[in-house]
KEMI-404425 format. One record per residue: residue in one letter; x, z, y of N, C-alpha, C in turn. Coordinates in pm, whole numbers, always signed. Layout:
N
ATOM   resn      npx      npz      npy     capx     capz     capy      cpx      cpz      cpy
ATOM      A        X        Z        Y        X        Z        Y        X        Z        Y
...
//
This chain:
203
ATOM   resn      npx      npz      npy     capx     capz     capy      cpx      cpz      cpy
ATOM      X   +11095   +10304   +14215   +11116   +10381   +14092   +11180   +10291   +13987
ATOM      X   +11317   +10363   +13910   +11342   +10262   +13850   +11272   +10313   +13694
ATOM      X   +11208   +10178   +13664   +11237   +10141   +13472   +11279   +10132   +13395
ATOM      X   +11327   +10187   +13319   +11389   +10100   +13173   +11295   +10069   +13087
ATOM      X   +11278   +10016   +12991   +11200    +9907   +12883   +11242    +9929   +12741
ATOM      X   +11300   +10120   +12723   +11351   +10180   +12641   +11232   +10199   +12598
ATOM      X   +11154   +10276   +12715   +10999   +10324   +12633   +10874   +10263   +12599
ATOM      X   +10898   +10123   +12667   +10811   +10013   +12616   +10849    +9970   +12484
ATOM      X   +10975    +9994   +12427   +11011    +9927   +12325   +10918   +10063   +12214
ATOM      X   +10958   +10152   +12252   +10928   +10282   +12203   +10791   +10266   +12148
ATOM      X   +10704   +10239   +12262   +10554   +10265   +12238   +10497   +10122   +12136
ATOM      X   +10551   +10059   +12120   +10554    +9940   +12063   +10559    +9980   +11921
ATOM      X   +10683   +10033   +11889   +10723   +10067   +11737   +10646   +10158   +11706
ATOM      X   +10624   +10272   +11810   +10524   +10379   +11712   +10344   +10348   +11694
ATOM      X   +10302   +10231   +11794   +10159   +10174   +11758   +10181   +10124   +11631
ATOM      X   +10296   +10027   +11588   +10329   +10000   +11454   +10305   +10080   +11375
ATOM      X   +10401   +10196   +11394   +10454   +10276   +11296   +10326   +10367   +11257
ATOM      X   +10219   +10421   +11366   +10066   +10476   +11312   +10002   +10365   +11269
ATOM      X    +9975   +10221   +11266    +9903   +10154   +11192    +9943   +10179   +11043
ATOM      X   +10075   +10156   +11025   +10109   +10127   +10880   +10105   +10281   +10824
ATOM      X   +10099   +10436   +10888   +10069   +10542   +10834    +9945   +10541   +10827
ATOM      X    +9824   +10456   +10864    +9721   +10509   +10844    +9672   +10399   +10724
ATOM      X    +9778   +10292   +10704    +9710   +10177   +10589    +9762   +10291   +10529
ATOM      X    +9874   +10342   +10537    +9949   +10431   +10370    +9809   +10536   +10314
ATOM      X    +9748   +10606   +10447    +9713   +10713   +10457    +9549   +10682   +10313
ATOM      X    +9553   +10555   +10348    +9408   +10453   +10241    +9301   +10464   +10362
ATOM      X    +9207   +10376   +10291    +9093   +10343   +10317    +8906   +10455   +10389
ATOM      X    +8983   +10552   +10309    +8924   +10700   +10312    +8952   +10769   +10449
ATOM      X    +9062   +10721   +10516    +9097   +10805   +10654    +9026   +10685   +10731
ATOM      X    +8983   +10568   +10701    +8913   +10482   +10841    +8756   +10561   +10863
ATOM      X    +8711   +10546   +10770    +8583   +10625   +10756    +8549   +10717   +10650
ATOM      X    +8419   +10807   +10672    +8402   +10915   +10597    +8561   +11028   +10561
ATOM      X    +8581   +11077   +10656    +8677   +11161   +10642    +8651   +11247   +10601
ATOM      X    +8721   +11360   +10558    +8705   +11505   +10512    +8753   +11551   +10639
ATOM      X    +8713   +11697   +10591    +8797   +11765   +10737    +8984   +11778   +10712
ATOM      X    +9024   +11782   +10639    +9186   +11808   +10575    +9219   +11631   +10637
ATOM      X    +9170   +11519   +10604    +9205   +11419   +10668    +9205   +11368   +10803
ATOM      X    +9092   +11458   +10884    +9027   +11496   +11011    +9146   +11545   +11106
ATOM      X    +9202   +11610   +11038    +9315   +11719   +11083    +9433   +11657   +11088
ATOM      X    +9461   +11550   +10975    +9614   +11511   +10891    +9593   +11397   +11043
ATOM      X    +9457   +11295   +11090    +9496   +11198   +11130    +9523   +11233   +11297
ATOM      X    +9449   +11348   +11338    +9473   +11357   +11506    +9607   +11424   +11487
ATOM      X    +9701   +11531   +11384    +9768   +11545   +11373    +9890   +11434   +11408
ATOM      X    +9870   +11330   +11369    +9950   +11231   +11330    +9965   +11172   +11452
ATOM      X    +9850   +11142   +11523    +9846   +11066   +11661    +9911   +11146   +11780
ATOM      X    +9918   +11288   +11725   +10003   +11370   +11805   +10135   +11384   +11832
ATOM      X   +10154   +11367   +11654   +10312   +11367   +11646   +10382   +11205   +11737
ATOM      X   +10292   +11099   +11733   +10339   +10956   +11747   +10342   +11002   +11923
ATOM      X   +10262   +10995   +11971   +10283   +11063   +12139   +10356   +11142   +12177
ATOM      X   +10410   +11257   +12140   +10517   +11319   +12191   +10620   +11271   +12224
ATOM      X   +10690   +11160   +12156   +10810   +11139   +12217   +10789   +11035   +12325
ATOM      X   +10696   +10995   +12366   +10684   +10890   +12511   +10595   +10975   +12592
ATOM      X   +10530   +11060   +12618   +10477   +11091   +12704   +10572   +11183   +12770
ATOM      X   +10540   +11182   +12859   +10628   +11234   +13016   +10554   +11296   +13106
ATOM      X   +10582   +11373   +13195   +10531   +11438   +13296   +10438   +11322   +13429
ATOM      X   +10562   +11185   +13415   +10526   +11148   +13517   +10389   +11064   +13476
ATOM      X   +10282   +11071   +13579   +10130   +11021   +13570   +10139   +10874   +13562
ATOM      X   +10259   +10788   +13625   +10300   +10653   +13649   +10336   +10609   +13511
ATOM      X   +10420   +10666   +13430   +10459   +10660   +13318   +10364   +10669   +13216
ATOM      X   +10273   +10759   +13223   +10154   +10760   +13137   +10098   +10662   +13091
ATOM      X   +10016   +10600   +13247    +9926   +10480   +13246    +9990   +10386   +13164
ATOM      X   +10105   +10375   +13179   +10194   +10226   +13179   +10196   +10270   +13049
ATOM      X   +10249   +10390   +12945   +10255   +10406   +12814   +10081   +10341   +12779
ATOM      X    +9967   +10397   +12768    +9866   +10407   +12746    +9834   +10256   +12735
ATOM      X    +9826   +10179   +12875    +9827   +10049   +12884    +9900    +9997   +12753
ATOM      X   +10012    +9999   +12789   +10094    +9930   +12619   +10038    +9951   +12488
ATOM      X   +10001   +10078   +12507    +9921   +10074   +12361    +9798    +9981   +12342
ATOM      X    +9706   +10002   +12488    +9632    +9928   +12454    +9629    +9721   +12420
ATOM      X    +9792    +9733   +12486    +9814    +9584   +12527    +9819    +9568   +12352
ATOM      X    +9961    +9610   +12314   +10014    +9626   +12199    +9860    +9587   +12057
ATOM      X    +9722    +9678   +12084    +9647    +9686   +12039    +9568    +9546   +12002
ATOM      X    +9558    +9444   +12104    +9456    +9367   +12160    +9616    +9240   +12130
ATOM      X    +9681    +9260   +12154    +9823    +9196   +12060    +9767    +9165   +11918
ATOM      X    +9802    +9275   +11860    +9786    +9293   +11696    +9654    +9225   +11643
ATOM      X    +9499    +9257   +11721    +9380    +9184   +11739    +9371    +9069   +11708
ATOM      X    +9484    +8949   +11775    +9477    +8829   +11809    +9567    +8793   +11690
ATOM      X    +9669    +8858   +11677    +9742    +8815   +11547    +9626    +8796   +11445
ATOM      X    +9550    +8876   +11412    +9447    +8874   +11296    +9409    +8770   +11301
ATOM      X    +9368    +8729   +11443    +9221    +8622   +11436    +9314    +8465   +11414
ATOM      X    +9423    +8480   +11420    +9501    +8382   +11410    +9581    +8371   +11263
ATOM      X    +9608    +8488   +11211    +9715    +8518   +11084    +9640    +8569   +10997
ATOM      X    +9645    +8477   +10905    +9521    +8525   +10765    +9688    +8667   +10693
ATOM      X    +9774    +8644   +10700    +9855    +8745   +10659    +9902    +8876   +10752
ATOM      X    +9853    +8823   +10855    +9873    +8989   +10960    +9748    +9048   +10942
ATOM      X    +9613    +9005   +10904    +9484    +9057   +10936    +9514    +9118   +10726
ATOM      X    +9549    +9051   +10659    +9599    +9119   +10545    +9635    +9250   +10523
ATOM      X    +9763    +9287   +10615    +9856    +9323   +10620    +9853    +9489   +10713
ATOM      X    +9770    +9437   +10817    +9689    +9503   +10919    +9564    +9589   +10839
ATOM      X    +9464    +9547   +10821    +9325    +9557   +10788    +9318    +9584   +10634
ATOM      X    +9360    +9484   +10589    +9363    +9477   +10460    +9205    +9414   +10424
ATOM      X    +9228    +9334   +10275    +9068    +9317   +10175    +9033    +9388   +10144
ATOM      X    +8899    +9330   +10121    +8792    +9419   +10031    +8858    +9403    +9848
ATOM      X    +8860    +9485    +9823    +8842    +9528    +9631    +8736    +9515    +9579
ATOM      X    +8750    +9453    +9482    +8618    +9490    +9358    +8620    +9575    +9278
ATOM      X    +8535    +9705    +9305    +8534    +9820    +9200    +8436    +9796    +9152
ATOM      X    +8341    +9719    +9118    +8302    +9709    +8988    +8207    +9539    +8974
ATOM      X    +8194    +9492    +8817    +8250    +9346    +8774    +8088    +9353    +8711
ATOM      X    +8068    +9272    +8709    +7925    +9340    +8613    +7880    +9402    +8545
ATOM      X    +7917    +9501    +8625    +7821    +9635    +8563    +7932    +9715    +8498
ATOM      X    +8061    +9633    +8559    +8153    +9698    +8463    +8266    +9805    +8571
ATOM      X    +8352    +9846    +8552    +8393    +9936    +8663    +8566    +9905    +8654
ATOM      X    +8605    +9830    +8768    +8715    +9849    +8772    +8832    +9952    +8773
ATOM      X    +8875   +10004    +8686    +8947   +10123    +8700    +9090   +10085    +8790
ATOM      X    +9169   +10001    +8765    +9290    +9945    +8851    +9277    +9941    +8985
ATOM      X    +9139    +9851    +9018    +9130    +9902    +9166    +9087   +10050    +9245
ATOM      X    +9035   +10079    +9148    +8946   +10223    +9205    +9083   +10323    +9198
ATOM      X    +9178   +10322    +9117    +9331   +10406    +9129    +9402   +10325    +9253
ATOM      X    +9423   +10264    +9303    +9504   +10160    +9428    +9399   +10228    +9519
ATOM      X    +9244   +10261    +9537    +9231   +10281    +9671    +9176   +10414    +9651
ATOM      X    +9303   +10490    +9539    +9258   +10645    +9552    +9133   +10689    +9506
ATOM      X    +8999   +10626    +9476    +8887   +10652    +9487    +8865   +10688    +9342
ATOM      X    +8781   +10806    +9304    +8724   +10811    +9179    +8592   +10804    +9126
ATOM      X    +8522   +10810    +9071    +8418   +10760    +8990    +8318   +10836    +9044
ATOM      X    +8337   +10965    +9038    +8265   +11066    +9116    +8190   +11016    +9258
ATOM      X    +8317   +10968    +9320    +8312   +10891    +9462    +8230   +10793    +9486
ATOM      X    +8288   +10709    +9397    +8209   +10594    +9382    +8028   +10592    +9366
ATOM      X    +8013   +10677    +9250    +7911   +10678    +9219    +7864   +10751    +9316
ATOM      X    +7879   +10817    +9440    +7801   +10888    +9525    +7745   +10815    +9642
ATOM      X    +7863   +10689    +9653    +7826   +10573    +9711    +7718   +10512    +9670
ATOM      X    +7698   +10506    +9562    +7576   +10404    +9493    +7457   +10503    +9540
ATOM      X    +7475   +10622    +9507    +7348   +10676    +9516    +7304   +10668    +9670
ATOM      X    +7409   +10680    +9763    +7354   +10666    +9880    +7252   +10513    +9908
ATOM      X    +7300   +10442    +9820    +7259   +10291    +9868    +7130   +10279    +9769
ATOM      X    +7108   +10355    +9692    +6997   +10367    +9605    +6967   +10310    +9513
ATOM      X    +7081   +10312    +9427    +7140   +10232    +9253    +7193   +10362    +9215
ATOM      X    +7049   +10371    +9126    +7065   +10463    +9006    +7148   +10395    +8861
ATOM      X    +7164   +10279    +8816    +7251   +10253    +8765    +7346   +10110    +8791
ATOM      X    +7503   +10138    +8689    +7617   +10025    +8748    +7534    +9938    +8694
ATOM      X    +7498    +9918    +8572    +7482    +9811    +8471    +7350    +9694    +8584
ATOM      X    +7312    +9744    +8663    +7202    +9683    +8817    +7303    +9628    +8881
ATOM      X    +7399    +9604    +8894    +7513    +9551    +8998    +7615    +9432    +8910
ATOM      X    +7635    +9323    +8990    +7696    +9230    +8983    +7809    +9250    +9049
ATOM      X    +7843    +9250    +9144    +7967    +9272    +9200    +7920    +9393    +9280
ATOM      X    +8057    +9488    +9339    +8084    +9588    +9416    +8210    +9615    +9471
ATOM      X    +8235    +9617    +9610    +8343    +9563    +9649    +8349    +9706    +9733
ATOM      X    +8488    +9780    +9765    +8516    +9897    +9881    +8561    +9762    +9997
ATOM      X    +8466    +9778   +10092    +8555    +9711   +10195    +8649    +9770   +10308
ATOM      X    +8730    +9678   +10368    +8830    +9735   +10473    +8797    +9891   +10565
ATOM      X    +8668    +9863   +10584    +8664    +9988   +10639    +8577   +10132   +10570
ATOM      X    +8641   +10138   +10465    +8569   +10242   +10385    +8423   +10238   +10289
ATOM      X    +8345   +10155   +10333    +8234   +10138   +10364    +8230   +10044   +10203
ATOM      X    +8069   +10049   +10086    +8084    +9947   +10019    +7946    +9852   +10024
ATOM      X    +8023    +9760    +9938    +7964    +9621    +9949    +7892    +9605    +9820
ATOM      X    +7770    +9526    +9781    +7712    +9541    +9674    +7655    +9404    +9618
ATOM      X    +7608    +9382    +9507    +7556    +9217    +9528    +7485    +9303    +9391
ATOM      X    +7363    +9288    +9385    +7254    +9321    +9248    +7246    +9273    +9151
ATOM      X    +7249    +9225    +8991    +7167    +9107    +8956    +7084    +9060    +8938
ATOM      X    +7061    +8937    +8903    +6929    +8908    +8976    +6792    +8925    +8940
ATOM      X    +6781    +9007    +8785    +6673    +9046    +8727    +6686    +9232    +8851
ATOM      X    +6725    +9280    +8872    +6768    +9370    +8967    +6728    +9388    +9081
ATOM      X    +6729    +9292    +9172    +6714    +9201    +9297    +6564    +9243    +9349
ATOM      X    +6534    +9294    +9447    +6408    +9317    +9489    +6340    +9154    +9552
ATOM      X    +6191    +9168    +9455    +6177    +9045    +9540    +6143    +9019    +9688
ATOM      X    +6198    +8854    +9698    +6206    +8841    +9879    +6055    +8709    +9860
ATOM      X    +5980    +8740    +9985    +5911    +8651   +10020    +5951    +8490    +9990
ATOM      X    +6097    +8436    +9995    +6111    +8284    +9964    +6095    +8275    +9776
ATOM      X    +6131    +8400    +9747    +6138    +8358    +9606    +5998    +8384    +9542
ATOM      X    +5944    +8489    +9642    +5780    +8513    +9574    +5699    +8354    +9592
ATOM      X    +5727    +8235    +9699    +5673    +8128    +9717    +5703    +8074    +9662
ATOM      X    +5856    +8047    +9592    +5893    +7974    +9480    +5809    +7984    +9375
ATOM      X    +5767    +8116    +9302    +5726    +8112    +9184    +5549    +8087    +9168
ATOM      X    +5528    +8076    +9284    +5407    +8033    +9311    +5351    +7871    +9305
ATOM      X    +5288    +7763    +9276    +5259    +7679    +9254    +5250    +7598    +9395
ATOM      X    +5307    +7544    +9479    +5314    +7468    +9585    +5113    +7444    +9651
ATOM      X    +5076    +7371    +9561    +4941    +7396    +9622    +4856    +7443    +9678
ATOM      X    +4888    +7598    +9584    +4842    +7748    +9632    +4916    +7806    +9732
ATOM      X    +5011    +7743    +9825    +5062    +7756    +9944    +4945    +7675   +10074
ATOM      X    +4979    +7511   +10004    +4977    +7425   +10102    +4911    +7313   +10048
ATOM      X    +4812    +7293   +10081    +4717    +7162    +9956    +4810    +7047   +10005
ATOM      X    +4847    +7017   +10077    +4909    +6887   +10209    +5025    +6868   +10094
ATOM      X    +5105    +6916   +10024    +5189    +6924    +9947    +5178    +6813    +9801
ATOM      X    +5055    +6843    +9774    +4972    +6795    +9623    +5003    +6655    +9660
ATOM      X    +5022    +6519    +9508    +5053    +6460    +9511    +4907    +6404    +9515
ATOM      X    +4891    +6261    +9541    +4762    +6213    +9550    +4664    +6160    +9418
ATOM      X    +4769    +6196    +9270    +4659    +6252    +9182    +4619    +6387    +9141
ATOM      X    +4680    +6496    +9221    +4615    +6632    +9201    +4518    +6657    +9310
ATOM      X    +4517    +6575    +9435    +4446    +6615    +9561    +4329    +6574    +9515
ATOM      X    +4182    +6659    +9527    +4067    +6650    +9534    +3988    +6511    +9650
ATOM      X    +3955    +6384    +9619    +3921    +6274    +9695    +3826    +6344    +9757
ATOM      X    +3751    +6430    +9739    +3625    +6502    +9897    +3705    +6505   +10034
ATOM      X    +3836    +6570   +10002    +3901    +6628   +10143    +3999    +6584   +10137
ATOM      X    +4139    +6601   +10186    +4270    +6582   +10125    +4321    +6704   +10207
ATOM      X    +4212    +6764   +10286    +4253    +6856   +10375    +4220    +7017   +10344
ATOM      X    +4151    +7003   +10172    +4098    +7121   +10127    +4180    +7254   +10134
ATOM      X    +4121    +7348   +10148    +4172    +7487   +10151    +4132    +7551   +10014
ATOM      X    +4224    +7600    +9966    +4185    +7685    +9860    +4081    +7808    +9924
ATOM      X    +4106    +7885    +9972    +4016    +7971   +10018    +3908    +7927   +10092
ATOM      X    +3884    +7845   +10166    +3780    +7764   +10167    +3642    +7694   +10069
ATOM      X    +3716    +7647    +9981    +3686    +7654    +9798    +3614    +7766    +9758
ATOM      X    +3642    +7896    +9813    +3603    +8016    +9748    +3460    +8072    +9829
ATOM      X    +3509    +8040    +9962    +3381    +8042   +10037    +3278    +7941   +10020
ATOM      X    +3287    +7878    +9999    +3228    +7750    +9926    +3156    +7780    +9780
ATOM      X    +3150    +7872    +9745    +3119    +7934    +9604    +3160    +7805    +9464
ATOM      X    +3258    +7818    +9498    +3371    +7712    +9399    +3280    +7553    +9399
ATOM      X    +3203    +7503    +9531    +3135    +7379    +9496    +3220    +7284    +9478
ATOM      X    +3334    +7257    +9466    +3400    +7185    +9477    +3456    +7128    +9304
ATOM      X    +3432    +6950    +9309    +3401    +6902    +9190    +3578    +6887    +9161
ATOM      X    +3611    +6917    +9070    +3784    +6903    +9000    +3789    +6820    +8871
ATOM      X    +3648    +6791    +8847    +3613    +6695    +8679    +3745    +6604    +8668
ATOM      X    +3746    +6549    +8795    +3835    +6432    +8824    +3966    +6420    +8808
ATOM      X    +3997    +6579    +8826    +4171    +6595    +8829    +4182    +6638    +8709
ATOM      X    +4120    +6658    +8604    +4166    +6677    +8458    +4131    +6579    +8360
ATOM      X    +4103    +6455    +8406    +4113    +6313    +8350    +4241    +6292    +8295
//
């Protein structure tokens, strides 16, 4: 059977040519679609297939394959090209600054306030002025950073604000350590019905 490498060239340009319609298309057609975008994007993948697909089943594979080659191509460019994975994928935006709301970016990725804020509520920020940074990332999806009066507390920071001792007596320097033990337990202490003499450590 003969080949030509007309339609390899073919399937090549139009994997291109649907990447860069679906960067045009924004951020909104990768995820959380509507149904009107639902429609616009299998639409689109339809129109890009018609002109290489063929009757013959041999021809198919070999189209299909290319796409996928073509695909796993473009992949490697990324992981290699900080400007194809740019270019490709695209960054994350900051729509909003502390507490403040980027309007410039939120018009560039189409998105409005409405939107936005429906995002937050999903993530469970009842207000901006709680947010330090907020970023739409590459794939629709957003990114959040709290501040830090905001910030739910985490177990390392609840031990931070706690006095080292009242963790771990082993810690205490050897003029706060009680000379009875060096191995004392605070709760031990308590079972102990507080017998334990401290005269010493407030010298």
């Amino acid at each position: 059977m003969n080949l030509d490498f007309q339609f390899v060239f073919r399937s090549v340009i139009l994997v291109l040519s649907g990447i860069l319609l679906l960067r045009i298309s924004g951020r909104k057609s990768i995820s959380q679609m509507t149904l009107a975008q639902t429609v616009v994007m299998i639409s689109i993948g339809s129109v890009i297939i018609q002109p290489i697909v063929e009757r013959s089943v041999i021809r198919t594979i070999i189209v299909a394959a290319i796409f996928v080659f073509t695909l796993i191509v473009i992949e490697w460019l990324q992981l290699k090209f900080n400007v194809v994975e740019k270019f490709i994928t695209g960054k994350s935006k900051i729509v909003i600054q502390n507490g403040q709301l980027e309007i410039k970016n939120l018009n560039k990725n189409r998105l409005t306030v409405d939107q936005l804020e429906m995002f937050l509520r999903q993530q469970g920020i009842s207000n901006l002025s709680a947010i330090k940074t907020a970023t739409i990332e590459p794939n629709g999806q957003l990114g959040y950073e709290l501040k830090e009066d905001a910030r739910p507390l985490t177990v390392g920071e609840f031990k931070k604000m706690i006095h080292p001792s009242m963790l771990n007596p082993a810690v205490m320097d050897s003029t706060q350590q009680p000379k009875q033990s060096s191995q004392q337990n605070l709760f031990e202490e308590i079972t102990a019905n507080h017998q334990t003499d401290h005269s010493k450590k407030l010298k």
